[in-house]
NUZABA-217289 format. One record per atom (N, C-alpha, C): residue in one letter; x, y, z. Coordinates in steps of 0.1 Angstrom, whole numbers, plus 5000, padded with zeros to 4 digits. Example, Ala and Ser with C-alpha at 12.3 -4.5 7.8 and 13.67 -1.06 7.14 Angstrom:
2
A513249435078A512349555078A513249675078S512849785071S513749895071S512950005079
This chain:
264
X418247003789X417347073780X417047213787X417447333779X417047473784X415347493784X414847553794X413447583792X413547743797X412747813787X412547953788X411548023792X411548063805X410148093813X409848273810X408848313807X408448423809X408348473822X409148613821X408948643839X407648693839X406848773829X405448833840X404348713838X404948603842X403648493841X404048443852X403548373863X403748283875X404248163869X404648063879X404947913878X404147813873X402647863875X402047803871X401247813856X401447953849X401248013837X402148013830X403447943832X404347943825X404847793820X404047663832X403847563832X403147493817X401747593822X400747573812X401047583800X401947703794X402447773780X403247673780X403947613787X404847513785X404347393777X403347343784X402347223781X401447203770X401247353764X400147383754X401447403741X402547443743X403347443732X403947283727X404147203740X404747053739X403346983727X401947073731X401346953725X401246993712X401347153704X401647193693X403047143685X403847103691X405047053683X404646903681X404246853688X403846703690X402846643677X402046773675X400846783667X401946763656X402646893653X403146913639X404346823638X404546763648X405546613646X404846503638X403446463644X402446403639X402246423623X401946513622X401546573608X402846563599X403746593602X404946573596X405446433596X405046333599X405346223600X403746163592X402946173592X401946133587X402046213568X402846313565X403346383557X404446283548X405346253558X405946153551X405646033546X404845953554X404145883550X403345853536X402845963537X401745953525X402345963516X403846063513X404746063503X405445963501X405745873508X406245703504X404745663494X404045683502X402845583497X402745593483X402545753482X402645803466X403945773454X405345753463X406145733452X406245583451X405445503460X405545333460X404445333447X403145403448X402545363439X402845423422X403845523425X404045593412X405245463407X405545413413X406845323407X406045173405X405145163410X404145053407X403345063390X402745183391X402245213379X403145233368X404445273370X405445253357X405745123356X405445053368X406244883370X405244823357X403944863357X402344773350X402644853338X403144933336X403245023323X404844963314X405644913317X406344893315X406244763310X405744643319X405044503320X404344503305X403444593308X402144583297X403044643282X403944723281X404344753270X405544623267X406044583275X407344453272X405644323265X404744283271X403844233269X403544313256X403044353251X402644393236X403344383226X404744383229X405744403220X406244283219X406044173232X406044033231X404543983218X403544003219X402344003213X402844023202X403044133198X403144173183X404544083177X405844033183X406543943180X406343853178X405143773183X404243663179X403743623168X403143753165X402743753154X402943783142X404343813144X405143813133X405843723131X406043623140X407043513142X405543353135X404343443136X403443313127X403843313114X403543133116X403943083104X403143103093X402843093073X401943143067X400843023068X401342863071X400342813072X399042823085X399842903095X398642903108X397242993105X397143053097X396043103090X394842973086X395342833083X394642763076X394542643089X393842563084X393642393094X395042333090X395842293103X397042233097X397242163110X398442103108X398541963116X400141903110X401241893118X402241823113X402341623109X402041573106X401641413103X402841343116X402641263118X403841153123X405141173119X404941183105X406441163097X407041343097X406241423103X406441573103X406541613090X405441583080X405041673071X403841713073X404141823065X402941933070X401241953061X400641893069X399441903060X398542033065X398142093054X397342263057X396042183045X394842293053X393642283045X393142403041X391742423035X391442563038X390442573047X389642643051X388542673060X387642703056X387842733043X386342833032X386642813021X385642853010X385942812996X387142922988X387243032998X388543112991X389443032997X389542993009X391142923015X391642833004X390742712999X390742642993X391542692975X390442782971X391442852962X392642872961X393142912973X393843042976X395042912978X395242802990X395942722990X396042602976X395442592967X395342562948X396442622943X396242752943X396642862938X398342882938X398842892954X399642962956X400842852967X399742762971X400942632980X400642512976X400242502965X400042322958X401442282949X402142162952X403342202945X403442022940X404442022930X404541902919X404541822931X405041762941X405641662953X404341682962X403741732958X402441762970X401541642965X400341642974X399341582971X398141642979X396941652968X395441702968X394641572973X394141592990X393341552996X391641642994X390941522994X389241582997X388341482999X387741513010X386441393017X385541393001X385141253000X384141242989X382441292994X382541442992X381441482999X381041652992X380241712991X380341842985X380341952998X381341982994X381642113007X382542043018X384142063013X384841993022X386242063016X387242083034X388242173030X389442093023X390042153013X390742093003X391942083012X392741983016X394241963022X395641933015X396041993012X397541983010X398141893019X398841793016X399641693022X401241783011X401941843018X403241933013X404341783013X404641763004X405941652999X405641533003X403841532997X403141383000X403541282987X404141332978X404441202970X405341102971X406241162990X407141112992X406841013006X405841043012X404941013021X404640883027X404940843038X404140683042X402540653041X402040543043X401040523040X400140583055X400940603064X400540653079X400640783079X401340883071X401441013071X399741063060X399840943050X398240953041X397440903049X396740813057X396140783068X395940913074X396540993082X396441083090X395541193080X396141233067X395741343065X394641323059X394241183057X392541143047X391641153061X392341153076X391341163084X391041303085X392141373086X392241523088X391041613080X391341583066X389841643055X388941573059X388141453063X387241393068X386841483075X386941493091X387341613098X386141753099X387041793083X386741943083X385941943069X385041853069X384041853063X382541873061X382041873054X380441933062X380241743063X380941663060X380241523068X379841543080X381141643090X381241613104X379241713105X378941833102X378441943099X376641823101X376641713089X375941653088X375441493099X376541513108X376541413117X376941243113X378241253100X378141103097X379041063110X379240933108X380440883114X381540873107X381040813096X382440783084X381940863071X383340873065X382940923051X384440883044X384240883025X385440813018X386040933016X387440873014X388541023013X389141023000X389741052993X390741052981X391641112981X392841132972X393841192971X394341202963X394641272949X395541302939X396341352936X397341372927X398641472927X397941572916X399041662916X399141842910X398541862894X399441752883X398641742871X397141672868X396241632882X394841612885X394141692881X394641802890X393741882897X393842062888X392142122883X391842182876X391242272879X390842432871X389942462877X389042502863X389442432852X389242432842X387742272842X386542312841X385642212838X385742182824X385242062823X384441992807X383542092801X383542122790X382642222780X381142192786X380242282794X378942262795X378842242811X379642222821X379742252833X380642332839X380042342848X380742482861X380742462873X382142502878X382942482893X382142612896X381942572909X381642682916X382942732928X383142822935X384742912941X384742762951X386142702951X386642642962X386342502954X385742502944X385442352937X386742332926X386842202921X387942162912X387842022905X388242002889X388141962881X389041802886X388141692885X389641612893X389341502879X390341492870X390941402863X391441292866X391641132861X392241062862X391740962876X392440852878X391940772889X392040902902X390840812909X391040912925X391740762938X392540812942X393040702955X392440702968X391540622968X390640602976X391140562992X391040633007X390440583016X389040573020X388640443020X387240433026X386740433041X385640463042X385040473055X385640503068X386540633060X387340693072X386340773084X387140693099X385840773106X386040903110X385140993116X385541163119X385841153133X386941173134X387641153147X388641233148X389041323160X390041443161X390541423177X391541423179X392141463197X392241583190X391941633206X392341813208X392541793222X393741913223X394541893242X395841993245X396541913251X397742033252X398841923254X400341933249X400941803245X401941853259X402541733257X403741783270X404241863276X404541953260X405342083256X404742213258X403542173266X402542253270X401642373263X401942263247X401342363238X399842303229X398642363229X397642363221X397442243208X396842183207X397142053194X395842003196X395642033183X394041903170X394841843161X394841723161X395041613153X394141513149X394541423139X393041313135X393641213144X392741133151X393441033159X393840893155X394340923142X394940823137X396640853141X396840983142X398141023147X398440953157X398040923173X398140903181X398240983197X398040943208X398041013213X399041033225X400341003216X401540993230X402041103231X401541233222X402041383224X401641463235X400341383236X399341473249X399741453264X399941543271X399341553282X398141513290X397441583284X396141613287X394741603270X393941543268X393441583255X392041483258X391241553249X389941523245X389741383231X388941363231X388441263216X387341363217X387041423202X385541473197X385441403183X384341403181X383641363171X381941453171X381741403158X380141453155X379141383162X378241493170X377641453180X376341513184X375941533195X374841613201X374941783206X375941753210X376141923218X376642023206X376142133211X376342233202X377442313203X378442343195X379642383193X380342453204X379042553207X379242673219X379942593229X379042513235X378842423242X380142333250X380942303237X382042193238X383342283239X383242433231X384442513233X384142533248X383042593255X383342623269X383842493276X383242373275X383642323283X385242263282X385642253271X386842203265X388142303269X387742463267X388242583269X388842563285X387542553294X387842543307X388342443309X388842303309X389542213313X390842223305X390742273298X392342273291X393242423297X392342443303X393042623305X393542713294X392542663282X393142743270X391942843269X392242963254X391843023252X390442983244X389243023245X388042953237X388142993223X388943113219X389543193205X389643053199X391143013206X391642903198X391042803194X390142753203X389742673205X388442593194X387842773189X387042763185X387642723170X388642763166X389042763155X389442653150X389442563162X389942393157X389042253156X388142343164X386442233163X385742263151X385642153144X384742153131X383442213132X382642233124X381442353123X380342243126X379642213133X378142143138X378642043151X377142013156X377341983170X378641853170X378841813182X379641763183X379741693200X380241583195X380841523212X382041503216X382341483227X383741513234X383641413244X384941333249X385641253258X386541303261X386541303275X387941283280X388641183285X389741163277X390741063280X391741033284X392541173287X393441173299X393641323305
């Protein structure tokens, strides 16, 4: 290494300039290295934030494919039976309409709790149906009735086909929205009780059924019925042991208090 001494300085003044320059390069080595540094730092976190920006937009576009990929019945109370037909209800006195209206078909069959204020179910290609696929779906409108709302245990169910069902009354009465004209014998289940599993099945997916279905789908699942605790109540705690969302959750528990087991 060459070192370049000033002649009008002594040995020892040229030592020192020597010494006081080593520690200014050393400094700006420092600094230039602490320089670099912070520029990693910044382009780690600029590639991070595209990383979450990227994530979050693949994630929305996942979301919004969801929901275009829903089926028309997940809007309504539904439930596939044993025999995998599909029974839908309504939720409200337009659902009810609206499912009358626009998904009631010749092969179908018109379920409803013998009770006022109860969601009308479509059993879709029930005239073809086992007596266990009608079982299930006379529990199902049980269910989602204001029985559960009222705290019974049991309530009678019926079921008719397509040329029954009216929205046309007898001269001198009146349906009110979500109500219907029922002609002809009604097919009676009696003293069906209000019973529903709710849980998450093998397949590690979300499921309310009447527990006439069975429960070899579950994983994991509850028994509720009409009860003491208040709705709030049973979605948090049901929410939190299932690791589900309480959205969903809420949308599958019948309207009034209610109780819950767990059973596996």
């Amino acid at each position: 290494m060459e070192i370049i001494l000033d002649p009008n300085k002594n040995a020892y003044e040229n030592a020192n300039a020597y010494f006081e320059n080593s520690k200014k390069m050393k400094k700006k080595l420092e600094d230039t290295r602490k320089a670099i540094e912070e520029t990693k730092k910044e382009i780690e976190k600029e590639k991070q934030m595209q990383e979450t920006k990227r994530q979050q937009k693949e994630k929305k576009v996942q979301i919004v494919q969801n929901k275009e990929k829903k089926e028309w019945y997940e809007q309504y109370h539904w439930f596939f039976t044993s025999e995998k037909l599909l029974a839908v209800g309504g939720k409200n006195a337009g659902q009810n309409e609206e499912l009358v209206k626009r998904k009631f078909f010749e092969n179908d069959l018109f379920f409803h709790a013998d009770i006022k204020g109860a969601s009308v179910v479509i059993l879709k290609e029930g005239k073809s149906a086992g007596e266990r696929s009608k079982e299930e779906t006379a529990q199902f409108a049980a269910c989602y009735s204001t029985a559960w709302k009222a705290g019974y245990s049991i309530v009678d169910v019926y079921y008719v086909t397509k040329d029954q069902v009216s929205k046309s009354p007898p001269p001198g009465e009146y349906l009110e929205k979500g109500s219907f004209f029922i002609s002809g014998k009604k097919n009676y289940f009696r003293s069906i009780p209000l019973r529903l599993f709710i849980g998450i099945t093998k397949e590690g997916k979300l499921l309310c059924v009447p527990e006439k279905y069975g429960e070899e789908v579950f994983k994991t699942y509850y028994l509720i019925e009409p009860g003491k605790y208040s709705k709030e109540i049973v979605v948090e705690k049901i929410s939190r042991q299932l690791n589900a969302s309480k959205e969903e959750i809420e949308k599958l528990i019948p309207a009034g208090n209610t109780s819950f087991t767990r059973m596996r």
